[in-house]
Structures are given as C-alpha cells and as structure tokens.
N, C-alpha and C positions, 0 to 999 in steps of 0.2 A: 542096612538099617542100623542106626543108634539110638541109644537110648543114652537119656540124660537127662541133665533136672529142667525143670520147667522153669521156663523165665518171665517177663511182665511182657517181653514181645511175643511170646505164644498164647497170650491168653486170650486174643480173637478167634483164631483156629480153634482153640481149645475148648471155648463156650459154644460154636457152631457143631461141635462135634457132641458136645454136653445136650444142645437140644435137639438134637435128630434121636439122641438114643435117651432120654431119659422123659420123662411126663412132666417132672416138676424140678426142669435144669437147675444146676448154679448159674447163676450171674454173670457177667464177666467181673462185677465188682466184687462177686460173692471171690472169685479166682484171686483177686489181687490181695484183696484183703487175707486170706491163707497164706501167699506168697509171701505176703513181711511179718508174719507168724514165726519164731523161733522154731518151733515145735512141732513142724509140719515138712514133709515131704512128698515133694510132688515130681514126678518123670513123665519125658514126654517119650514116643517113637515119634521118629522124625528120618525120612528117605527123601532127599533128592531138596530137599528143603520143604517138606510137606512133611504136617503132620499126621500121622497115621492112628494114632491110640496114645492114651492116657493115663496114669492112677496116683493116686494119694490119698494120704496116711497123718493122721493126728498121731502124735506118741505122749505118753504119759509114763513116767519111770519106766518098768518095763515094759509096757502094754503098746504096741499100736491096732488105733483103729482105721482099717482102710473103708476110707469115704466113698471114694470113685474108681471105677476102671469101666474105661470104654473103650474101643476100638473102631474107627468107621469102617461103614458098614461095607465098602470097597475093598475092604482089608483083610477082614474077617477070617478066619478058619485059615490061619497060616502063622498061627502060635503067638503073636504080637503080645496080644494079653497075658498068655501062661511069661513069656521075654521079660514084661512090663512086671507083675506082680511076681517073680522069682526076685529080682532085678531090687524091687522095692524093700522086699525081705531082707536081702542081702547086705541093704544100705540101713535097715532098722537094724540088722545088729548092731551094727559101726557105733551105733549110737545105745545099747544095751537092751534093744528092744529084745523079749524071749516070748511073747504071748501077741499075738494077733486075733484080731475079733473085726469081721464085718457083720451085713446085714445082706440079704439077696431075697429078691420075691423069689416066693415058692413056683412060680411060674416060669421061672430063669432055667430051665430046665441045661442048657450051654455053661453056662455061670457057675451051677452047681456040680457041674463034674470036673469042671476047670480045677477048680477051689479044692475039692474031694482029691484031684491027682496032683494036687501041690500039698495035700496031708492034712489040709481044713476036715474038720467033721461038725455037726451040727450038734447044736447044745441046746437048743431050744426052737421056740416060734415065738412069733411077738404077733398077737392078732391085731389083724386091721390098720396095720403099722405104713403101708402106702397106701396115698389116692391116687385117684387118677390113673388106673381104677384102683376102689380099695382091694388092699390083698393083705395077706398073711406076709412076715417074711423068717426065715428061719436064721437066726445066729450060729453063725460061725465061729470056729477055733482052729489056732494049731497053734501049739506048743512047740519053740524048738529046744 
C-alpha cells in the first residue's frame, strides 16, 4: 500500500468512495476545486492501482483543518486511516502546520478513537452541526 497526494485522476474513485461513506458527499467538482487550492492537502491509499482510503486538510498559518478521511468500506480495520491521517500530519508540518482541528459525529464511535490514539482530544461540540441525520459533532485537537 502507498500513500501519496491525490491527483485530478483519482478523483472518480475518490468521490465514489466520498458517497458510500458520507450522507452529504463532496462532489467530484467539489475534489477538484481543492485540488488547485494552494493551501490544501489531499492523500490517497492506493494498492494494486485501486484506491483504498482517503483525507484532506485545509491549512491556514499554523492550523490545519482536516476535512475528510474515509476508507472503503472493503478496507477497513487494517490501519489505512490511522497510515492516511499520521501520514497527513507529517506532510502539515513540512509546511508549519502545529494545531489540527477536525469535526466527527458523535456517533463515529471508530473515528473517535482513531483520532484519541493519534493524540486528538475533544474541545468542544458543535450542536446539530450534521444532517442527514442531524447530529451533534465534537471538535477535535492535537497540538504537536
């Protein structure tokens, strides 16, 4: 398995993968449009020429916000995402990133231990912050 940045030809695979796991997908145009974004970092996993999982990251001075991380659902539970978001960190500093902050339903109960064993901790809730269905989500941090 490798991981690497995402390019304008994985953004088929990427949006398929976007709407099996999420309620209110990106776009494929929503993908591309990030992609010629300065300020953004996006990695795919990618085995045999298939892509496996996903994540990306807005950065702002020091701050990134990670957007997405999925993994198909074929894949799952064999570290891809912990690979994928170490992976992402590692390439925000390159660029001076020290503070990351997502967002995850409180219902991610997967997500959020993920996140917890990569040194995220919870700073908040943001109520009614997803539809489809409405949920709570809690804010994330980690400080490196």
């Amino acid at each position: 398995m490798e991981i690497r940045r995402m390019s304008e030809a994985d953004v088929f695979d990427v949006a398929a993968i976007e709407a099996k796991v999420f309620s209110q997908p990106w776009s494929e145009q929503g993908f591309r449009d990030a992609l010629a974004m300065n300020h953004v970092i996006f990695l795919v996993a990618e085995e045999a020429g298939s892509i496996l999982g996903y994540c990306g990251m807005y950065m702002a001075l020091d701050e990134g916000e990670i957007t997405n991380v999925a993994v198909s659902e074929a894949c799952r539970n064999r570290g891809y995402g912990e690979q994928l978001v170490t992976e992402l960190m590692q390439q925000g500093g390159k660029h001076g990133i020290r503070r990351y902050v997502l967002e995850v339903r409180v219902s991610n109960e997967p997500a959020i231990r993920l996140y917890q064993k990569l040194g995220f901790s919870v700073l908040g809730t943001r109520k009614n912050f997803y539809e489809k269905p409405t949920e709570d989500a809690y804010i994330m941090s980690r400080v490196q």
